[in-house]
C-alpha positions as CSV (number, residue, x, y, z in Angstrom):
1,X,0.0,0.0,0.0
2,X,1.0,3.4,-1.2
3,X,-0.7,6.5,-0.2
4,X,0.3,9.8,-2.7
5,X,-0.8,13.3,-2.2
6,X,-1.8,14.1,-6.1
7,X,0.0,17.5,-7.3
8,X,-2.7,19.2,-9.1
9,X,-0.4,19.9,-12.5
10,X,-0.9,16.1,-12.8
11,X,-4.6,15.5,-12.2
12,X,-5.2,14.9,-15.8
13,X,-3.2,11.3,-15.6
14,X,-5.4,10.3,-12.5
15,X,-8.3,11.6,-12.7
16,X,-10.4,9.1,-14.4
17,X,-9.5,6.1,-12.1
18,X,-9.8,8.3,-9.0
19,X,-13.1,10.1,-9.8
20,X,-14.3,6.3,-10.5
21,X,-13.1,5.8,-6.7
22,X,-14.1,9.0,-5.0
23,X,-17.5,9.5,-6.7
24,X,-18.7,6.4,-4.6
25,X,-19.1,9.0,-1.8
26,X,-20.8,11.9,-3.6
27,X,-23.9,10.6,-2.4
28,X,-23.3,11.4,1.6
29,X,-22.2,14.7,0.1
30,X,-26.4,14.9,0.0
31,X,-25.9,17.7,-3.0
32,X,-23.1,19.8,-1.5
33,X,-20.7,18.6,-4.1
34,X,-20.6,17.2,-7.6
35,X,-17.8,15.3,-8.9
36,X,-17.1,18.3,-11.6
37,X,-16.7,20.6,-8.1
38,X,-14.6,18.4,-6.3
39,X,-12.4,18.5,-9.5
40,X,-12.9,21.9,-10.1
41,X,-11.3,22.4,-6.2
42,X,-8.4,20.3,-6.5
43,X,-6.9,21.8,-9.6
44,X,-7.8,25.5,-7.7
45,X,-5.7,24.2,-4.4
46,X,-8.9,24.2,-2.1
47,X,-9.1,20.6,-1.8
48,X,-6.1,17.8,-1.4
49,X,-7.0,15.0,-3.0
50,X,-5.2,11.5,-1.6
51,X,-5.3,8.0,-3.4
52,X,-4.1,4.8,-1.8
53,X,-2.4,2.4,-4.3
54,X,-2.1,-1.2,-4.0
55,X,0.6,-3.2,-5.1
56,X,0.0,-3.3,-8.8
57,X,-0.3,0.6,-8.4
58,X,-4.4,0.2,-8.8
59,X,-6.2,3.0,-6.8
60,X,-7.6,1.7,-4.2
61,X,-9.4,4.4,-2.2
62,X,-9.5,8.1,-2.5
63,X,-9.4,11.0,0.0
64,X,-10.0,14.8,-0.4
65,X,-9.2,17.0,2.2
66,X,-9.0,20.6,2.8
67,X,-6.5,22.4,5.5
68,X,-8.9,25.0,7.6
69,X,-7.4,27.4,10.0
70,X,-9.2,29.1,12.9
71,X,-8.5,31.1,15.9
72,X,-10.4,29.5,18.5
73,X,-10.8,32.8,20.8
74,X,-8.7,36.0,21.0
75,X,-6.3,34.7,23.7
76,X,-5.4,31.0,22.1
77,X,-3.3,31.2,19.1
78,X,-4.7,30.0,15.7
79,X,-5.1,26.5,15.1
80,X,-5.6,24.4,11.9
81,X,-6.6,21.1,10.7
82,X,-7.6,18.9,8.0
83,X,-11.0,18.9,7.3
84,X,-12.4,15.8,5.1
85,X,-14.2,16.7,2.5
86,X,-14.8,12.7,0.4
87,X,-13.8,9.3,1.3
88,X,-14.0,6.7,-0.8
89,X,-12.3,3.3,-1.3
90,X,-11.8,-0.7,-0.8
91,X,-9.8,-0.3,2.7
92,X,-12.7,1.3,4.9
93,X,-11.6,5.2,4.0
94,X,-14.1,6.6,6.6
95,X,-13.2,3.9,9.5
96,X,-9.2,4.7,8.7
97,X,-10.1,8.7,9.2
98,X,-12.8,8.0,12.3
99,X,-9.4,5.8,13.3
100,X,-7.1,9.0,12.9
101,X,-4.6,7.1,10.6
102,X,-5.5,9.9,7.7
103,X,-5.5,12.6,10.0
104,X,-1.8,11.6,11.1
105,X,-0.8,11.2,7.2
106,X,-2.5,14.5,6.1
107,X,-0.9,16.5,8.8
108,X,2.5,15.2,8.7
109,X,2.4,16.1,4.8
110,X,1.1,19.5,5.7
């Protein structure tokens, strides 16, 4: 298992077998998203999108995230994290972010 951060120059090579991955969970999206949006905010830089490769360098699930920064109150200093936006794939994407194994991945790239 590989898991890549997708530079957004390269989209076009992936997109097709990722979008195949990742539209499995536009419907819990419940109409905030398309899959021409999500696209649309990768190759702008709002959303991250993340694929998992198996061995044979197959997509195996697909992860879009986007880094959101806040300041919780005037006296604590600002904070950010990685927000989920889709999670899609074979290797139970939700149960591996619920699990915090994404979070730890996404954050140590940021």
């Amino acid at each position: 298992m590989e898991v890549s951060l997708v530079d957004p120059d390269y989209l076009h090579l992936i997109w097709d077998e990722a979008s195949a991955v990742l539209g499995k969970s536009i419907g819990t999206a419940h109409g905030r998203y398309s899959m021409d949006h999500i696209e649309y905010e990768i190759l702008s830089g709002e959303q991250h999108l993340w694929l998992v490769f198996d061995d044979d360098k197959k997509v195996t699930s697909a992860l879009t995230t986007r880094f959101v920064s806040y300041q919780a109150s005037y006296y604590w200093p600002v904070n950010s994290w990685a927000e989920r936006i889709s999670c899609a794939g074979a290797d139970q994407c939700w149960k591996r972010w619920k699990d915090g194994q994404w979070t730890t991945i996404v954050m140590a790239w940021k």
